[in-house]
C-alpha positions as CSV (number, residue, x, y, z in Angstrom):
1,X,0.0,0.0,0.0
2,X,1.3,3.5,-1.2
3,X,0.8,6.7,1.2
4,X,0.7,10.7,0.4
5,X,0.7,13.4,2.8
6,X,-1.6,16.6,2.4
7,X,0.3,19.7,1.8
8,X,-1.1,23.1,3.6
9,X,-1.8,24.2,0.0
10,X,-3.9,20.6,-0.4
11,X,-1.9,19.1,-3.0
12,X,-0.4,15.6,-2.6
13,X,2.3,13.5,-4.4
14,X,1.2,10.9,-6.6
15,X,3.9,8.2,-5.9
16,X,6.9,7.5,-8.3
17,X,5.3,3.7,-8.6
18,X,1.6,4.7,-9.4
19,X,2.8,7.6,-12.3
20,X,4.6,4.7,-13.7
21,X,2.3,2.1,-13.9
22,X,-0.3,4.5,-15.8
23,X,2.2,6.6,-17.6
24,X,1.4,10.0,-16.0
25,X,3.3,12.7,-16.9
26,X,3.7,16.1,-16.0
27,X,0.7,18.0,-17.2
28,X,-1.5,15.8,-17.1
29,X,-5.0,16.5,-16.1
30,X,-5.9,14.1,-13.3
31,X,-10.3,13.7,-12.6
32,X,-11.1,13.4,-9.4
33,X,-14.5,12.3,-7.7
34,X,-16.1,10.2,-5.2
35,X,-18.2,7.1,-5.0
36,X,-21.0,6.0,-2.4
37,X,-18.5,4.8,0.0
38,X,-16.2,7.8,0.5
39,X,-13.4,5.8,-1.6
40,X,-12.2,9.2,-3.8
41,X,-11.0,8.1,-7.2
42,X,-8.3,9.3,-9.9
43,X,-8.5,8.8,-13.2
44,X,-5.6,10.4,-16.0
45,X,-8.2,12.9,-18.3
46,X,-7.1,11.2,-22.1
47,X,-5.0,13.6,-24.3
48,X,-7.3,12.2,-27.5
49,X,-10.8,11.0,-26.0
50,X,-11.4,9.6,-29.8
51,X,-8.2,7.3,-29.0
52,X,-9.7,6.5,-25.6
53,X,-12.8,4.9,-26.7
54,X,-11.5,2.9,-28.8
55,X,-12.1,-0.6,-28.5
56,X,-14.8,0.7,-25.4
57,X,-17.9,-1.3,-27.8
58,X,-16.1,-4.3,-28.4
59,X,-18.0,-7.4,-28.4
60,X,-21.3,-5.6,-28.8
61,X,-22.3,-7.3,-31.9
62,X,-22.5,-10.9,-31.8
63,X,-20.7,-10.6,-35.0
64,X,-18.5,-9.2,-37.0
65,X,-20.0,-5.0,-37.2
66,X,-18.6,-4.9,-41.4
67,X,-20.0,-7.7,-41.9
68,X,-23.5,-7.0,-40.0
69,X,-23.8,-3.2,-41.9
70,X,-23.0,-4.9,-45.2
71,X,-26.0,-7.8,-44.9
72,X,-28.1,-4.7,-43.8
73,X,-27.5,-2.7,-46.9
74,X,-27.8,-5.8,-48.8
75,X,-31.1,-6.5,-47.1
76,X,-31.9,-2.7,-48.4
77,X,-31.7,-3.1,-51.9
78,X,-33.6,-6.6,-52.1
């Protein structure tokens, strides 16, 4: 388990360990917020949200999505 001290300011030191494991860098915009049982969270804000969501529907379509679009089109001009 990892520990950081509150500064008077409120600022803390994300430990050497956790900014490696999830490549934080300097500048990096950190979201924080809370969930029901007072556990706060941080997440790293993504420099390109597109690039971020990729992959985030995977396995949505029980088969392949090109292949799905294309039978609907076909379906289309029958």
């Amino acid at each position: 388990m990892l520990h950081a001290k509150v500064g008077k300011k409120g600022q803390i030191v994300i430990p050497y360990e956790l900014r490696k494991k999830y490549g934080i860098k300097c500048s990096d915009t950190i979201i924080i917020t809370d969930d029901q049982q007072g556990n706060i969270i941080l997440a790293v804000k993504p420099t390109d949200p597109t690039q971020a969501m990729r992959g985030a529907l995977k396995g949505l379509w029980k088969e392949d999505a090109q292949e799905y679009i294309c039978k609907l089109r076909q379906e289309d001009r029958e």
